[in-house]
N, C-alpha and C positions, 0 to 999 in steps of 0.2 A: 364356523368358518367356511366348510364346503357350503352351506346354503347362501351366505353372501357372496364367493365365487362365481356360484349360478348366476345371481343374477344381474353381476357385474359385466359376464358374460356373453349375459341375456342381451343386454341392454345395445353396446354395436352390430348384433345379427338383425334387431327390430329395425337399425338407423340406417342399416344395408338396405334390409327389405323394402322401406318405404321410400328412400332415395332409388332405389331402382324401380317401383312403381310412379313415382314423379317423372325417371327420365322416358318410361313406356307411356305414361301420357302425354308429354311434351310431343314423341318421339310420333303419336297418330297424330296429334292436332298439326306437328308438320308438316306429316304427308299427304293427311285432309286436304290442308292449304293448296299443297304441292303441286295435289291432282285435280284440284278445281282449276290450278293457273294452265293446266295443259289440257284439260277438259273442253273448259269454257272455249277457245275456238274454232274444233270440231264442232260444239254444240251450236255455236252461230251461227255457224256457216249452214247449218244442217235447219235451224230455225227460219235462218233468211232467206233460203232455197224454196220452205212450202209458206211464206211470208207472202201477206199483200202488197202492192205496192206503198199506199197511202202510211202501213205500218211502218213500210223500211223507209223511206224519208220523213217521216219523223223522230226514230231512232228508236221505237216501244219493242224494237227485237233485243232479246237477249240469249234465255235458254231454250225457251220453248217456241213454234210459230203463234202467230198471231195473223186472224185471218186467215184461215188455210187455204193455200192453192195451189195445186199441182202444174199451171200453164208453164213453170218453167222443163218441166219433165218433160211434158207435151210436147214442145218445139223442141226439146234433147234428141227424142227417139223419132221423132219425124224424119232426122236425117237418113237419108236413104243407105250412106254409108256406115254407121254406127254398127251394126253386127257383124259385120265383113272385116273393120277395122277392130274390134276386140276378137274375132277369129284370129287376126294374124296377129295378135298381142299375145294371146299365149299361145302360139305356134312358136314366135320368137323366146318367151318366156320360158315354157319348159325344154325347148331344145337348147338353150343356152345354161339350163341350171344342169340336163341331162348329161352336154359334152363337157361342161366343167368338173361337175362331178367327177365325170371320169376318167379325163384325164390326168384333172388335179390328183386324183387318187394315185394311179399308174407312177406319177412324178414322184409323189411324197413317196410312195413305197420305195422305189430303186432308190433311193436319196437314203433311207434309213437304212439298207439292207450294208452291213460293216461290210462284207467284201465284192463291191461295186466298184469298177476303177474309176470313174469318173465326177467319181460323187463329191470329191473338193470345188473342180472344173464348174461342175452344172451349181451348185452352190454360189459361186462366186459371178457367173453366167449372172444367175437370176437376181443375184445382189443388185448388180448394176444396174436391171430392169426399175430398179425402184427409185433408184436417182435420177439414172437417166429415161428420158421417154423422145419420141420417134418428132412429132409436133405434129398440127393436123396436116398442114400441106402433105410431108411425108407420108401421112398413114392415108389422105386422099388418095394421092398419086399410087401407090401399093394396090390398094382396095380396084381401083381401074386398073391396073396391069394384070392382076390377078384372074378379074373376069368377075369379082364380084359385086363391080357396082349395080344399082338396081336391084337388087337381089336380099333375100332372107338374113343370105351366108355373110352378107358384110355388117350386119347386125349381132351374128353368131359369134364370130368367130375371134373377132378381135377380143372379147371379153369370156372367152373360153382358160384361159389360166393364167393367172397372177402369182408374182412374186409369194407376196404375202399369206396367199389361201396355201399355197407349197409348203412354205415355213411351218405353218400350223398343224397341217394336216400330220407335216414330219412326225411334230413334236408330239404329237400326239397317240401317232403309231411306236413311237419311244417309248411311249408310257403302258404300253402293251407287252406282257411279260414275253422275253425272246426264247422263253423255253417251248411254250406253248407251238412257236414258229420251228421250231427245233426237231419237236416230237412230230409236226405233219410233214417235214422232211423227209424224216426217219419211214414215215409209215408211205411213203412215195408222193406224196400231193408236191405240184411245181408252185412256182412263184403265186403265177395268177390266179389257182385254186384255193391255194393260203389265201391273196387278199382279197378275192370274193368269198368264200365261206368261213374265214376267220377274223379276219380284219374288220372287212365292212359291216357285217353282225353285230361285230364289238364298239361301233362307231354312229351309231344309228342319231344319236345326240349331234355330233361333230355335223353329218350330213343334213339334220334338218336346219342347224343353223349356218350354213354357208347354203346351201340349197333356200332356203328363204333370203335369205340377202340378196345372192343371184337373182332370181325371181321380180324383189322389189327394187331392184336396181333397174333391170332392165325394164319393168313395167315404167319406171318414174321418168326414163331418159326418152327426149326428142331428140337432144339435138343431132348422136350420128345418124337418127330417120333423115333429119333437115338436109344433110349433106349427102348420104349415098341411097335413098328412094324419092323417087320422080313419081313412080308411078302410082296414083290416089288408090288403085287396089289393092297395094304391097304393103300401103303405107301404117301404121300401129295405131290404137285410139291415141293417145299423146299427140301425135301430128289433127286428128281433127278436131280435137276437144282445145288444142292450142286455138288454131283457124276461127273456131267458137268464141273464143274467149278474148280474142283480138278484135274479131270483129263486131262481139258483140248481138250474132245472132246465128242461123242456121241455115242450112239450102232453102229455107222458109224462111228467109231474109225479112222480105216484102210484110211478111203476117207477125214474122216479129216485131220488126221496128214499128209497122205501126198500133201492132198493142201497146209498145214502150211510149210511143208518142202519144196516145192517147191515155195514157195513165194506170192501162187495163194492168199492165205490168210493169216490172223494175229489170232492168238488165242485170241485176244481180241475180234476179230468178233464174237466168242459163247460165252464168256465169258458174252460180256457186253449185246450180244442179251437174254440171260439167267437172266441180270437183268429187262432189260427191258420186259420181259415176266413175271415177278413176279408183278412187282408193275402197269405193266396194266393196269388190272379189277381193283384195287383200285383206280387208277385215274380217270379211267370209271365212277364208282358208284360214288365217292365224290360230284362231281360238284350239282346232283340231289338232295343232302340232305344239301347242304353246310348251304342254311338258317339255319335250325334247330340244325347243329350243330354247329352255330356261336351264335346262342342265347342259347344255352346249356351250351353253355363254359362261359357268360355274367351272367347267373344263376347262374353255381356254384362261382362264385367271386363273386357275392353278398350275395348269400345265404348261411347258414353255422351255 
């Protein structure tokens, strides 16, 4: 009798096993899929950038180039303006991921601390921020009274704290045990020494993933450059690699179009080399911080 038991037993632990081997193969052949469909137009664009012309109109581009040639790069970097204008892209980029950071920070803290008077008020303040919003004209008109048009700071500063990153960050210092906050009281540490040497320590996750988002945000945006910089020295790559890709060529205008016209090249050649000079540095830096932004993202779904 126990030997038949066994293998009565036996027999649903085997039909687990192997239906859970079935749903782990399903489960890679989907994300195989998954990641070829999001793959693949990184890879074209990146194919059709060191592509020939005669390849790319007749469609033999896929994953790989075909014909290799660099003239789209060539006339990229000829612009005279190109390293002046990614000087001032992370000039803009990390001052605006640096004062979010830290304001954002400052916010979230006094917002969590139980005996704060105002912390229903600024709550309920920042609610609104997130229904309601200003419109551009307003935030134009602002941006000029202020003194910041033309300027850095009106790239800066308008996206230095949101609603949302507040929220977060709160929830997140909640989830930080309040005794710990309790005992560097006790031993004399004030507010701001708790949340630089305990807090932010304990949040290094939280920070690389809004500190990356910041970053990629501000790297992706033209349009407030469009509206409040005039000036072509101020102005971010995003504004010239736009001009590029409108016009279909570069301060080498003359040498471009007529390679395009003679067939030497494909306006896709600057075009997509123009993408691929945007999202670069981003791809660059991601890989070094992926840890902490994958346990960032892990945080806020759980936390909240």
């Amino acid at each position: 009798m126990s030997l038949r038991k066994t293998k009565k037993q036996a027999q649903p632990e085997s039909k687990i096993y192997i239906g859970s081997k079935v749903f782990d193969v399903f489960l890679i052949l989907f994300m195989l899929i998954l990641s070829v469909i999001f793959l693949y137009p990184f890879l074209n664009v990146v194919a059709t950038s060191l592509s020939s012309n005669r390849m790319i109109t007749t469609g033999q581009v896929t994953f790989f180039p075909r014909e290799l040639m660099v003239d789209g790069y060539k006339m990229l970097f000829k612009e005279q303006n190109i390293l002046g204008a990614y000087w001032n892209t992370i000039v803009i980029a990390v001052g605006t991921m640096v004062i979010s950071l830290s304001l954002t920070s400052l916010m979230a803290y006094v917002m969590m601390v139980p005996d704060f008077v105002l912390r229903k008020q600024l709550s309920v303040f920042l609610l609104i921020t997130m229904f309601f919003s200003g419109g551009t004209v307003p935030t134009y008109l602002l941006i000029q009274n202020l003194g910041l048009y033309n300027s850095w700071w009106s790239l800066i500063l308008p996206n230095a704290v949101t609603a949302y990153n507040v929220f977060v960050y709160r929830s997140f210092y909640k989830g930080i045990s309040p005794e710990i906050r309790e005992a560097a009281r006790i031993d004399g540490a004030g507010d701001l020494k708790i949340l630089t040497k305990i807090y932010v320590p304990l949040s290094k996750a939280l920070y690389a993933t809004f500190g990356l988002f910041s970053v990629v945000g501000v790297w992706n945006s033209y349009y407030e450059a469009l509206l409040y910089i005039k000036d072509p020295g101020k102005q971010p790559i995003q504004m010239l690699l736009r001009k590029i890709v409108f016009t279909s060529g570069t301060a080498n205008m003359a040498d471009s179009q007529q390679m395009i016209s003679n067939g030497a090249m494909n306006q896709l050649n600057v075009q997509y080399a123009c993408v691929i000079a945007t999202i670069g540095p981003i791809l660059l830096v991601y890989p070094f911080i992926q840890k902490y932004f994958a346990q960032g993202m892990q945080v806020g779904a759980v936390k909240g």
